[in-house]
N, C-alpha and C positions, 0 to 999 in steps of 0.2 A: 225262352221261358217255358213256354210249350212243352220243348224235352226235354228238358229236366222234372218237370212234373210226370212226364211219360216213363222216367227212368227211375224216381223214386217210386211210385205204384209199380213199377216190374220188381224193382227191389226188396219193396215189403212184401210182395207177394210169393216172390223165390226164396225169400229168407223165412216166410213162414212155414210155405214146403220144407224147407231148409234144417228147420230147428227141428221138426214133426220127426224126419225120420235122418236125424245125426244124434252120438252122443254128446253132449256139454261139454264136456273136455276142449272137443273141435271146431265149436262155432266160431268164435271169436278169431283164431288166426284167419279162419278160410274168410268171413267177412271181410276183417282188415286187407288181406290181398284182394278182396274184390273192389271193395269203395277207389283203393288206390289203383286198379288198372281202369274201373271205370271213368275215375276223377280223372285220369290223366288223359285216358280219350277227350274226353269232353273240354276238356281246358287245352289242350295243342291242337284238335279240330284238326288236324292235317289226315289224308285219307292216307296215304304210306304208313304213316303213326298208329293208324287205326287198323288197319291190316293185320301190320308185325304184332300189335298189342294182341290181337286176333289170334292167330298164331299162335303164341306165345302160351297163350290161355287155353287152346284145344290143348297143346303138349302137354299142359298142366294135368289138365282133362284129363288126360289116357293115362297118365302115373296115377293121379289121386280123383278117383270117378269121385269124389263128393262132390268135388268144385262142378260137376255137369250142372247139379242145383240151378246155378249163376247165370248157364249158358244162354236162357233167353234176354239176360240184359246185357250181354257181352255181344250177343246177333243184334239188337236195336241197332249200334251206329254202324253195322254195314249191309242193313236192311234200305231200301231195296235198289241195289246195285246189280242192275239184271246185266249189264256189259258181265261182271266179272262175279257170277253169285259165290263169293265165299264164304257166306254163310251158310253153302249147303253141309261146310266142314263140318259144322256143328253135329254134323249127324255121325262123324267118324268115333267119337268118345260112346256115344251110345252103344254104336255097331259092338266096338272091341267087347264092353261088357256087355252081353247080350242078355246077359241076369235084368240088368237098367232097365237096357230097350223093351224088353217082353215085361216090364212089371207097371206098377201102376204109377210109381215112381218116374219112372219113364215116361209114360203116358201124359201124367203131368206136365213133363218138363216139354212135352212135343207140344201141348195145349198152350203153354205160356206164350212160346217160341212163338205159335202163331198170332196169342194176342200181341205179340212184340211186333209181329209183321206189321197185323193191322192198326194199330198206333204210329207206328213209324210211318205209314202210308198216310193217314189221317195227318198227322202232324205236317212232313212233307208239303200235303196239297194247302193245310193252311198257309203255312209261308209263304208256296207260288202265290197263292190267293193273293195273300200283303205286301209279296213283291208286285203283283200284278195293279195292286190297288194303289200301290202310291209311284208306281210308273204314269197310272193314268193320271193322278194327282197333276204330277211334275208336267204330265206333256198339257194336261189341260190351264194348268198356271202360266206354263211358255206360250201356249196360246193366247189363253188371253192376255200377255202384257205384250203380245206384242200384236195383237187386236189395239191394244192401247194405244200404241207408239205408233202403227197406223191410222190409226183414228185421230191421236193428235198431231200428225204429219197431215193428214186431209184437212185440219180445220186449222192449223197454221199456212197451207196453202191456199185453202179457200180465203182467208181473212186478207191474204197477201194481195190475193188477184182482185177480191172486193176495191182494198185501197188503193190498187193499182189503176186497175177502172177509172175510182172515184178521181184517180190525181190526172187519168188520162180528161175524162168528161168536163175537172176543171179547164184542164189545158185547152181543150175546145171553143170550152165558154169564153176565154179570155180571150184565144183567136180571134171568135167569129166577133166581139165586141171591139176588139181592136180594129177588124178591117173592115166591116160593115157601119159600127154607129160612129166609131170614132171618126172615119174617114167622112159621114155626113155630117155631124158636127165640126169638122174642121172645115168642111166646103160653106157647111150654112156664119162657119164664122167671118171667113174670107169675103163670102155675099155682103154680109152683113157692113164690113170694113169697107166694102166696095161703095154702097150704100151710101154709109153716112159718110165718105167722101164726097160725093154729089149732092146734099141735101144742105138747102139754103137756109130755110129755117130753123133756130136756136131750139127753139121746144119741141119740133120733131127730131131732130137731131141729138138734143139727151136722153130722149127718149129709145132711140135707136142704139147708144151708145149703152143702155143700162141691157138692153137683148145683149146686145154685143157681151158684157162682164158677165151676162147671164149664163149664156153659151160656154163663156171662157172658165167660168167657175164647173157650170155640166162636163165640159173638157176634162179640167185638173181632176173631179171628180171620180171618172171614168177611167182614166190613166191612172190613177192610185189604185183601183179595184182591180185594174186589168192586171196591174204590179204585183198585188196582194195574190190573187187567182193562183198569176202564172208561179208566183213565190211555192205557194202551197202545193201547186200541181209537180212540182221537182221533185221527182223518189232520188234519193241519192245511192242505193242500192241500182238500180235500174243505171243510172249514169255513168257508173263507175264499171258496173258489166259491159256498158256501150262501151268506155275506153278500150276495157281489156281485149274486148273483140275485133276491135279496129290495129292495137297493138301485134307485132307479129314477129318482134324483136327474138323473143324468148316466151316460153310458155309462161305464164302469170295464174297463180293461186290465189285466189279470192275468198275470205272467210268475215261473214258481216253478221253479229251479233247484237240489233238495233231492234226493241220492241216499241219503244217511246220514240212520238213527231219531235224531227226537230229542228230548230232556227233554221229562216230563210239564209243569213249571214254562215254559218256553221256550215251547211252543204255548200253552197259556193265555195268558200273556203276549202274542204277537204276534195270538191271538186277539180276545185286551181292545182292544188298541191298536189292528187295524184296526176294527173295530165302530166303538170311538170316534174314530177318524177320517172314516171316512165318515157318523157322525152330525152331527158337526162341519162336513164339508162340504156334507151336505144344511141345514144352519143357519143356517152363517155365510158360506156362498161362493158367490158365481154364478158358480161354473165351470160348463163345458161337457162337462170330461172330465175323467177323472181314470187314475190308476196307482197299482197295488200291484206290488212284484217282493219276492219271499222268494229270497236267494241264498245260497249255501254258499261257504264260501271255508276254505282250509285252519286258521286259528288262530279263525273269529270266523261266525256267522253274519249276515246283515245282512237289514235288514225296511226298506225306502222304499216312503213314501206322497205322493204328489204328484195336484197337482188344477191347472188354468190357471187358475184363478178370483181375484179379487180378497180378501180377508180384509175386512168391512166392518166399520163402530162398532158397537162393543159385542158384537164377535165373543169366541168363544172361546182366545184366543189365550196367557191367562194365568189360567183358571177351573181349575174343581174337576176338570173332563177331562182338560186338558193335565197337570196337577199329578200324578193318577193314572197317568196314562201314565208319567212320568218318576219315580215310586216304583215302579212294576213293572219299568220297566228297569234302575234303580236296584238293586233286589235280587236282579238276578242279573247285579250287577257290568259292566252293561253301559252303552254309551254312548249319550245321545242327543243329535239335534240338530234344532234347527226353526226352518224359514227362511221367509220372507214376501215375496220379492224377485221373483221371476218366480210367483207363486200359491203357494198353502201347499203346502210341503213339511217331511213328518217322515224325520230320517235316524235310522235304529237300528239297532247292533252289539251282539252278546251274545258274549264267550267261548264257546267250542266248550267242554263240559266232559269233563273226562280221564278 
């Protein structure tokens, strides 16, 4: 936009030189030839195009000196091309008539020429300016989105290792409750039994035996909690990395898309089933690689097990494994499917539960 506003002010300005000292007759062709080799510069933008158009217009130049007029808006588009200055040519129309060059006519045209220069340099540094301005744009937007994606890669790990922590710290508690109180409540209940075997009297004796259901109730109590704990403390992310590391069959690709806790029953379950998939696979398949992905999806979570491998005779394909697998997915009302066609693959969907 810039220069084209550069090059209509050159224009009105050489055509007012222009009209000053031509007759009437003349104006009109020599304009028309100027708009259109200027227009055509400006619209093909190619610098060979610009050249020859160049060119083209000094030849003019030297038959019909009027057109020198022109000559400052004809140098703008090969202004400032210091590798190859061929807008020094402009100066060759002048020379020939040395009448131009020596008069004031001339002088003018040499004055223009230079306000052309300096426009075309002004205009030039603004566009590096706005190429430069929205390079910094682009590099500072790339930056920061991927500031972003760092940052939400830091606080999706940070949140991982919190819950990881917290499921290990579970695991702890439920340990040290299991083998520290549980084991003294199982010893003070034994006492207890041992007890009111040897005690002769009826009314110390129920009384011993209510400690006794008392004890046995803190028992069941504690063992439900310890259950609950240890339930909770299972990452199934974490479990399923443990197979894969222990597997050594074939490299295994793991892809676990899971934001939302979930059922104690559902991870056992997808725990069972990858186990016995990949035992299956070290079994019955010479694949070469294999895949796990655990996805979330609004109504259904979904578990695929795929391997390249071929299924051979007397594979597991309809044994005690397969059958187990589809009674565990089975009771928690969910769907499976298993396919042989491109290497084994297990598909499985479980209800999200409400």
């Amino acid at each position: 936009m810039n220069m084209l506003i550069d090059k209509v002010v050159l224009f009105m300005v050489c055509a007012a030189h222009f009209i000053q000292n031509t007759h009437p007759e003349g104006i009109i062709p020599v304009i028309l030839v100027v708009v259109i080799i200027s227009a055509a510069v400006s619209y093909f933008d190619r610098l060979r195009f610009t050249i020859a158009a160049f060119f083209f217009y000094i030849a003019v130049c030297i038959f019909f000196p009027f057109f020198c007029f022109f000559l400052p808006l004809l140098c703008y588009d090969v202004f400032p091309d210091t590798r190859r200055p061929v807008f020094l040519l402009g100066l060759v129309p002048l020379a020939i008539g040395r009448d131009m060059f020596f008069s004031v006519s001339g002088a003018m045209i040499l004055l223009y020429g230079l306000l052309s220069y300096i426009l075309k340099v002004r205009t030039a540094s603004l566009h590096e300016l706005r190429r430069e301005h929205y390079r910094l744009l682009d590099s500072l937007k790339e930056t920061s989105l991927q500031l972003e994606a760092q940052n939400k890669y830091l606080i999706e790990k940070q949140d991982y290792e919190i819950n990881l922590a917290t499921l290990n710290e579970r695991n702890r508690i439920s340990r040290d409750i299991h083998d520290n109180v549980g084991h003294l409540l199982s010893s003070s209940i034994l006492q207890v039994g041992a007890i009111l075997a040897t005690v002769g009297d009826d009314a110390l004796k129920e009384r011993i035996r209510t400690l006794k259901d008392t004890l046995t109730n803190a028992m069941d109590s504690i063992r439900k909690s310890v259950h609950n704990l240890h339930d909770e403390s299972i990452d199934l992310r974490v479990e399923i990395e443990s197979l894969i590391r222990a597997f050594t069959f074939c490299p295994v690709h793991f892809e676990y898309d899971v934001n939302s806790s979930l059922d104690a029953e559902l991870k056992y379950c997808f725990i069972a089933v990858a186990k016995e998939a990949l035992n299956n696979i070290s079994k019955h398949s010479n694949a070469t690689s294999a895949s796990i992905a655990v996805r979330e999806h609004p109504a259904f979570i979904q578990l695929v097990i795929q391997d390249n491998g071929t299924v051979r005779r007397g594979g597991n394909e309809g044994g005690i494994g397969l059958k187990s697998i589809s009674d565990r997915v089975a009771a928690l009302n969910g769907n499976i499917n298993i396919g042989s066609d491109k290497g084994f693959r297990i598909f499985i969907s479980v209800p999200r539960s409400k």
